[in-house]
C-alpha positions, 0 to 999 in steps of 0.5 A, spaced: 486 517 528 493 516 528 499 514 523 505 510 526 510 505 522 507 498 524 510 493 530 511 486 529 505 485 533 501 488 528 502 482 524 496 479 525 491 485 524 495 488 517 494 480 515 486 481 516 486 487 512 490 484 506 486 478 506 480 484 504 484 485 498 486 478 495 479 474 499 481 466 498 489 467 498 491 463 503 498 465 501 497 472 504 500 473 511 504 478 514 509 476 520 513 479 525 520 478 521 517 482 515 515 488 519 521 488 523 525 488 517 520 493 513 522 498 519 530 498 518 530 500 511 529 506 510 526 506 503 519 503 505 514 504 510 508 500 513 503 504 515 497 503 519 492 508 522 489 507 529 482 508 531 479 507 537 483 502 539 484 498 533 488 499 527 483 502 521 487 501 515 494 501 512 498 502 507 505 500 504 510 506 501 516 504 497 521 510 496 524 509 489 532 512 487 530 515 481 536 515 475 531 520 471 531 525 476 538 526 478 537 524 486 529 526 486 526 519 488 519 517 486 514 513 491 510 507 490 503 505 494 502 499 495 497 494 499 492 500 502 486 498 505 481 500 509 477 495 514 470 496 511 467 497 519 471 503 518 470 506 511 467 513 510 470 516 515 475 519 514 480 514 515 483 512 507 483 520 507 488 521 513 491 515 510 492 518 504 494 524 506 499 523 511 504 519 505 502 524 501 505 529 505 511 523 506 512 523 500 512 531 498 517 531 504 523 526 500 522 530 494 518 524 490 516 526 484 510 522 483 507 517 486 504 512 484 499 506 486 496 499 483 489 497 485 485 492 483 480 493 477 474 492 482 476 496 487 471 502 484 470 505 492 478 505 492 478 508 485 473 513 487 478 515 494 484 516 489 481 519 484 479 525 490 485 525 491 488 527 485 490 521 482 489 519 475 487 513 473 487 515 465 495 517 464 499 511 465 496 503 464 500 499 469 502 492 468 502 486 472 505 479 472 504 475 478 510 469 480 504 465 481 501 466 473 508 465 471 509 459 474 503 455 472 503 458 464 510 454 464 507 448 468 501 448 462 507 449 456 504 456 455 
């Protein structure tokens, strides 16, 4: 297995892992442009794991400037998913591990990630590796949600 920053020509396959996360989003699409742009700034990272050939799994790390902690950051994950061909054998770990110990490196003092609520396998993988799910309660309000409450005068 190795970790790399994706390159433009991941597009298509970090499209197909995403498409696993939000099934039917006809929306979801990843393009050459967005990776190139997410590669120049030094605050976010797209990753991706290869494995024999083909790109196993990926993840999204935002490095967050934190006022609370002086110049500390802390660091959001975003986006990580794991082809289901390749899930059990160690690719989330590595995936998981390897942004840890990114984020460890920037002095980040936390880590934090939002999961869907149905992803128990994913819950199961962060939870093993130190994640807590019970300590804060995350909200989410999504442009789309948003737009069609004022469309229905709600």
């Amino acid at each position: 297995m190795v970790l790399r920053e994706a390159r433009p020509e991941d597009a298509p396959a970090v499209t197909r892992l995403y498409r696993l996360l939000v099934p039917g989003d006809g929306q979801v699409g990843v393009t050459p442009e967005r990776i190139r742009a997410i590669g120049a700034d030094p605050h976010n990272f797209l990753f991706v794991v290869e494995q024999d050939g083909g790109l196993a799994a990926t993840g999204f790390l935002t490095v967050c400037l934190d006022p609370m902690y002086g110049r500390l950051p802390f660091a959001v994950l975003e986006n990580l998913v794991v082809d289901p061909a390749r899930r059990r054998q160690g690719c989330g770990r590595f995936l998981m591990q390897a942004i840890e110990d990114i984020c460890w490196r920037q002095g980040c003092t936390k880590i934090m990630l939002l999961s869907s609520a149905f992803r128990a396998e994913a819950h199961r993988l962060f939870s093993a590796r130190g994640f807590a799910g019970d300590k804060k309660r995350a909200f989410v309000k999504y442009r789309r949600d948003a737009f069609d409450a004022s469309r229905r005068g709600g």
